[in-house]
N, C-alpha and C positions, 0 to 999 in steps of 0.2 A: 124501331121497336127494340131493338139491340141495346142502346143508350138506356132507355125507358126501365129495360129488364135489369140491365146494370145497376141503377140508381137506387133499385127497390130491394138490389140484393145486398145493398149494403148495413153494415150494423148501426148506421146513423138510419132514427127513425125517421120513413117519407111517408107521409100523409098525400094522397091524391084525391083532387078534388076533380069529378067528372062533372062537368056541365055542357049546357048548349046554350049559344046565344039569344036566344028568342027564349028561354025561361029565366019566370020573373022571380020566383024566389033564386037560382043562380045569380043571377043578375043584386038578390039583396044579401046574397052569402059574401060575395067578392069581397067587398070592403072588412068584413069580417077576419074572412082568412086573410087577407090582406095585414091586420091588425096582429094575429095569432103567427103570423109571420115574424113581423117583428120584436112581439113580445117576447118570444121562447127564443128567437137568433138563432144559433148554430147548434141548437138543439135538437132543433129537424129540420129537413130540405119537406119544403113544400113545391108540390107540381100540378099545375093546370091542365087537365086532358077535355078538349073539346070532342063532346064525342060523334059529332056531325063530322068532324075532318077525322077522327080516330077510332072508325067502327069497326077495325079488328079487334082496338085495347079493349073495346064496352063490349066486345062476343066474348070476348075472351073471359073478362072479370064478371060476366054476367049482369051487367049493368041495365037495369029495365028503368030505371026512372033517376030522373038528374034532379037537383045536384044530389049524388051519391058520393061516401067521401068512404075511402079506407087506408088503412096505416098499417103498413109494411116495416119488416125490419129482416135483413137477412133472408129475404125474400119471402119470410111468412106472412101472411094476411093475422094482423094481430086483433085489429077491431073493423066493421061497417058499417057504415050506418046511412039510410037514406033520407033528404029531407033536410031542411033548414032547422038553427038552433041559433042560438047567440051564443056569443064569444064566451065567456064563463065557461058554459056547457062544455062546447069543444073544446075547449084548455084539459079538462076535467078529464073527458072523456079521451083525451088521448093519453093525459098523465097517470091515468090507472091504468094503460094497458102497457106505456113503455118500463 
């Protein structure tokens, strides 16, 4: 959790994306952020928190439903949002808020 906290405080924005393996929309987001990874590069660190193996992260950030994504910077929660979208969307939605 230490790491996790670290990553989120820093000023390069991190987007986290909570899911679980047995959700199907998760399961159709992947390839997406996967995509939204490589588009933006070193523009932001993206991180995968599974919240079946990390259900202190999801008590913590209040997480009730996967995939839920939020975007950190300097450890503030900048945007949230829960539910699947297409790539475009989440391009968008994170460039208005960094």
């Amino acid at each position: 959790m230490s790491k996790f906290n670290d990553i989120i405080k820093s000023e390069k924005p991190t987007l986290v994306d909570f899911y679980a393996t047995w959700c199907g929309p998760c399961k159709t987001m992947s390839p997406i952020v996967e995509k939204l990874k490589t588009k933006m590069g070193n523009q932001i660190t993206v991180l995968k928190v599974d919240v079946d193996k990390n259900q202190h992260a999801a008590d913590l950030f209040k997480v009730r439903s996967v995939p839920t994504f939020m975007l950190f910077k300097g450890g503030k929660t900048l945007w949230r949002q829960a539910g699947g979208m297409d790539l475009s969307t989440l391009e968008k939605k994170i460039k208005s808020a960094i």
